[in-house]
N, C-alpha and C positions, 0 to 999 in steps of 0.2 A: 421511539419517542419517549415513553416511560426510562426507558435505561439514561437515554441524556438528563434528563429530568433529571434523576438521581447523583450522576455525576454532577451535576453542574450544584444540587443543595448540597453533597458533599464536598467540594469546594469551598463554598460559600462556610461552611463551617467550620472548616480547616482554617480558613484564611481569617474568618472573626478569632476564633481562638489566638492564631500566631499574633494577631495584632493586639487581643488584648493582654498577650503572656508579656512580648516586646515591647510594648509601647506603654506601659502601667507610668501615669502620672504619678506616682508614690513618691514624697521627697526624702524618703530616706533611700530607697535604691537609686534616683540620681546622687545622693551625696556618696554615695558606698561606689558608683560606679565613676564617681570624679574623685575619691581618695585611689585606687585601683588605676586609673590614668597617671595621677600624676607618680606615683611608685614607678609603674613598667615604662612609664615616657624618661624616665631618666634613666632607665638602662640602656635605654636604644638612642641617647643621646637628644631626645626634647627636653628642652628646659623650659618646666612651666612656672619658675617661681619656687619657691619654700615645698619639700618634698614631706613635712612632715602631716601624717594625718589631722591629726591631733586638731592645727588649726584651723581646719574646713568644717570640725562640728560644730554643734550648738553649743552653747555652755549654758 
């Protein structure tokens, strides 16, 4: 019973960490990961618009 115990907090900690590494509200890594989309989407043929970074930042 103690061994599951332990498996199951280590889980639980695993899974808090990956969520909080993946899912960080930060808005500069969603803008960094929408200049990176629209780059590789137009190699692979999506067209999202204006491929240039440049205009997704802030000025």
């Amino acid at each position: 019973m103690a061994k599951k115990l332990s498996t199951n907090s280590l889980w639980q900690s695993i899974k808090r960490r990956c969520s909080a590494t993946f899912f960080s509200k930060s808005p500069a890594d969603s803008s960094r990961l929408v200049e990176s989309l629209l780059v590789t989407g137009s190699l692979y043929g999506i067209e999202l618009g204006n491929i240039d970074p440049s205009w997704y930042r802030q000025k």
